[in-house]
Residue frames as a rotation matrix with the C-alpha (Angstrom) as fourth column:
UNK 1
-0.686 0.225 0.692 25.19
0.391 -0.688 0.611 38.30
0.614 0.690 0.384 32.33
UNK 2
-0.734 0.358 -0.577 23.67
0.468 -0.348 -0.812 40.96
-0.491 -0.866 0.088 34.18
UNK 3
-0.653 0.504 0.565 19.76
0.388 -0.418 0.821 41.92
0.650 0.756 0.077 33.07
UNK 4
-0.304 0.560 -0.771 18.56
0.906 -0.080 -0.416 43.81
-0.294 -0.825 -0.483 36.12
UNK 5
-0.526 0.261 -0.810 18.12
0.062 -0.937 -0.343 46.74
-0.848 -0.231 0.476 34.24
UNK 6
-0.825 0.443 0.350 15.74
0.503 0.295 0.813 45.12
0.257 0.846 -0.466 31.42
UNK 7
0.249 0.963 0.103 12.36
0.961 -0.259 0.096 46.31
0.119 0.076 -0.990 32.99
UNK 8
-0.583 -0.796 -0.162 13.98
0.699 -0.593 0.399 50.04
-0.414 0.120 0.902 32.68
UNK 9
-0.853 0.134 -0.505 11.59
-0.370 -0.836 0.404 52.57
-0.368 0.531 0.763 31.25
UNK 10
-0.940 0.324 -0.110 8.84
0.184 0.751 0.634 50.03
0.288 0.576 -0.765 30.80
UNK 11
-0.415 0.863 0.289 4.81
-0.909 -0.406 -0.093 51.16
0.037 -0.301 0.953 31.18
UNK 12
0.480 0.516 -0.709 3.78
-0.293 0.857 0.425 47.30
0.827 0.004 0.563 31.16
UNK 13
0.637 -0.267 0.723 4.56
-0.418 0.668 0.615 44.28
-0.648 -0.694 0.314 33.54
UNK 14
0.130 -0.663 -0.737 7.52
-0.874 0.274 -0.401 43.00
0.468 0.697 -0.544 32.64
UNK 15
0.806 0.050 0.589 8.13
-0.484 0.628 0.609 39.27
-0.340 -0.777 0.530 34.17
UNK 16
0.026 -0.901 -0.433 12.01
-0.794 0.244 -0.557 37.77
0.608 0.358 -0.709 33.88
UNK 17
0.687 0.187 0.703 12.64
-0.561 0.751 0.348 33.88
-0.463 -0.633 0.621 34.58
UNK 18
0.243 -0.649 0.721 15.95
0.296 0.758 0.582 32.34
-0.924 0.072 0.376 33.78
UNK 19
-0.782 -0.604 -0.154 16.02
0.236 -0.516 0.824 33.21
-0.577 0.608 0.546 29.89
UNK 20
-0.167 0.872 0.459 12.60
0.897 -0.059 0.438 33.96
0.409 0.485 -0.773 29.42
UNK 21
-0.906 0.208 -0.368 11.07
0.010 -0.859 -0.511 37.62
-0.423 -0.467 0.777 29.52
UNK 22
-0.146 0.822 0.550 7.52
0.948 -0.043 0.315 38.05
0.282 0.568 -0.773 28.86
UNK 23
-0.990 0.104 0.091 5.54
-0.113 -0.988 -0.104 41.70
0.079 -0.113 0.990 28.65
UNK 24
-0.438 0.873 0.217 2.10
0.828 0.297 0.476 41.68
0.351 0.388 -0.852 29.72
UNK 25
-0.898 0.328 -0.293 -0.58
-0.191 -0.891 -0.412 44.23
-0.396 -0.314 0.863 29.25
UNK 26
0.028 0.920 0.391 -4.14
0.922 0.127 -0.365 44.45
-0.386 0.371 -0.845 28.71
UNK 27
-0.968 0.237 0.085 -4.93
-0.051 -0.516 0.855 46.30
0.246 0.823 0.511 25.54
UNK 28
0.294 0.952 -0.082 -8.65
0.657 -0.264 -0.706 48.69
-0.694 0.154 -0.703 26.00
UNK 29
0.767 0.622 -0.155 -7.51
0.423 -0.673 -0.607 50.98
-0.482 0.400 -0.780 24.10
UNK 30
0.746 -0.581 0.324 -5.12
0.084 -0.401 -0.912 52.90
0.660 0.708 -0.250 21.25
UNK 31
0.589 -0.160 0.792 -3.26
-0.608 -0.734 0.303 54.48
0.533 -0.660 -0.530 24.05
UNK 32
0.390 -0.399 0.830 -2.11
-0.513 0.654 0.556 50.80
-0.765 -0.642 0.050 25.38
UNK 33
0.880 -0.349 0.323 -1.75
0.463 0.473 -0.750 49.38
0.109 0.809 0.578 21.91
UNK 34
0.703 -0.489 0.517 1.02
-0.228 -0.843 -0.487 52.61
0.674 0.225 -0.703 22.03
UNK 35
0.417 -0.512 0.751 2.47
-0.898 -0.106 0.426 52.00
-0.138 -0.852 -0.504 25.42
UNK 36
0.442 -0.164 0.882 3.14
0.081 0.986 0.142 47.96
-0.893 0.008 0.450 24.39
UNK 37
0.949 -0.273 0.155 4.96
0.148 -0.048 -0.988 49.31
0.277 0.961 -0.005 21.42
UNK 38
0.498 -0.694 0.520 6.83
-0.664 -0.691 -0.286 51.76
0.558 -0.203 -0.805 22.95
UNK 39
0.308 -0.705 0.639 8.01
-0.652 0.333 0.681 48.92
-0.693 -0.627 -0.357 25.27
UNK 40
0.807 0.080 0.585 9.21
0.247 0.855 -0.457 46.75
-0.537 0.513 0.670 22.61
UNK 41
0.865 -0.435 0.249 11.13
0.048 -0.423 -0.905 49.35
0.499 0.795 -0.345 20.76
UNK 42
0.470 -0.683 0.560 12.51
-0.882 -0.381 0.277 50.35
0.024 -0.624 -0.781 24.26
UNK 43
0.601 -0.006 0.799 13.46
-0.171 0.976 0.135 46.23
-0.781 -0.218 0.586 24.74
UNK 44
0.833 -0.145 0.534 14.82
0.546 0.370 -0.751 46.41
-0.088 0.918 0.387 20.89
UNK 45
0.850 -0.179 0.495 16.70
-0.213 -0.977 0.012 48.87
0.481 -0.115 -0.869 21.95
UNK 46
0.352 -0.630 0.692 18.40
-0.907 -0.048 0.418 47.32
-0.230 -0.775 -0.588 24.99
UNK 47
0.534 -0.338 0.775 19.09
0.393 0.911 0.126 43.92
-0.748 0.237 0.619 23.54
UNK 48
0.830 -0.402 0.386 21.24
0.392 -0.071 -0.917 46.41
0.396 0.913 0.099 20.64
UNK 49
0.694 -0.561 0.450 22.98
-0.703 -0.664 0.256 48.15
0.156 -0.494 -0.855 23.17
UNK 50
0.299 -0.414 0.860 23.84
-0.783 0.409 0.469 44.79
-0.545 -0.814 -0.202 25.12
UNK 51
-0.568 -0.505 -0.650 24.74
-0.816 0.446 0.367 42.95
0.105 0.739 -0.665 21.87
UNK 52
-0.529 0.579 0.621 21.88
0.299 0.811 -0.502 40.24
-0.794 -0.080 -0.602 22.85
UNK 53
-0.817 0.558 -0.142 19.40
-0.463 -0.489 0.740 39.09
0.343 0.670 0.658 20.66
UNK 54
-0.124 0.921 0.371 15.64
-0.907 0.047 -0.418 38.30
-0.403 -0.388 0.829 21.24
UNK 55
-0.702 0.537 0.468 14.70
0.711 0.574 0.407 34.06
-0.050 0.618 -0.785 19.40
UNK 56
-0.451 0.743 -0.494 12.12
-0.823 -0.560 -0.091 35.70
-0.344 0.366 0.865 17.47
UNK 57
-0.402 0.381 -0.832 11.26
-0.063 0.896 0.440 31.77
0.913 0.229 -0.336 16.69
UNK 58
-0.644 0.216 -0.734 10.04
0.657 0.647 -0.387 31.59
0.391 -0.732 -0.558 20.50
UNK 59
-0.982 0.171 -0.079 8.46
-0.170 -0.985 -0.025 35.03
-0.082 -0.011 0.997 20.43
UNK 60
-0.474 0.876 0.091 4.39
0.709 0.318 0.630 34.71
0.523 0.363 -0.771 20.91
UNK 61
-0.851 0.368 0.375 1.14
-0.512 -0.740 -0.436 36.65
0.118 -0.563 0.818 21.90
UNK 62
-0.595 0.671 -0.442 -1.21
0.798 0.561 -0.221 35.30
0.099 -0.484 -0.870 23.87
UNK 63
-0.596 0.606 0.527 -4.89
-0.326 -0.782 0.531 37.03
0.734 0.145 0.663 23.85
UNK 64
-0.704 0.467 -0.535 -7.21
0.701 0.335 -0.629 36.45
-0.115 -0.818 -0.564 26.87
UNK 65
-0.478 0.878 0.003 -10.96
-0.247 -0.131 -0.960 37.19
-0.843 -0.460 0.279 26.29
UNK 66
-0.191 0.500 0.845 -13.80
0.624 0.726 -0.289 37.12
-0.758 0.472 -0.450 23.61
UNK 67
0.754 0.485 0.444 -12.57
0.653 -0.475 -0.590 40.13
-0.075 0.735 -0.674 21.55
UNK 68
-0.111 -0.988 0.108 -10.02
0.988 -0.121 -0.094 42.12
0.106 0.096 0.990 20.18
UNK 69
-0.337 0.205 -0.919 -11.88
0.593 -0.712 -0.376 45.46
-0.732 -0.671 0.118 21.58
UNK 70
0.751 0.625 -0.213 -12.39
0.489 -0.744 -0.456 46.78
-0.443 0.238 -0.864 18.14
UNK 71
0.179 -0.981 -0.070 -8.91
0.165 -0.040 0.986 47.33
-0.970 -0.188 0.154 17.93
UNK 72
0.872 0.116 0.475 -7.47
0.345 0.543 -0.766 47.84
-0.347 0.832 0.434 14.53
């Protein structure tokens, strides 16, 4: 199976390793909260095209600092 064209349209870092993809972005503001959607949908997207699905049981989000900016 060929997934060289997963990071495709993608405004984050996308990192692929065997059967793991992860998306990472740092979230300051609406504007990135947006862009880290939009790559998901786009991602929800290509796993319908390619008949794959995401484990939504192995699916997680890791947060790195001492606040959620305010965010809501």
């Amino acid at each position: 199976m060929f997934i060289n064209d997963l990071d495709l349209n993608i405004h984050n870092v996308l990192l692929k390793f065997a059967d793991d993809t992860k998306i990472c972005s740092k979230i300051c503001n609406s504007d990135d909260v947006q862009k880290l959607q939009e790559d998901l949908n786009t991602r929800q997207e290509w796993a319908h095209t390619w008949q794959m699905k995401f484990n939504i049981q192995k699916c997680k989000v890791m947060r790195v600092g001492d606040s959620d900016s305010g965010l809501k």
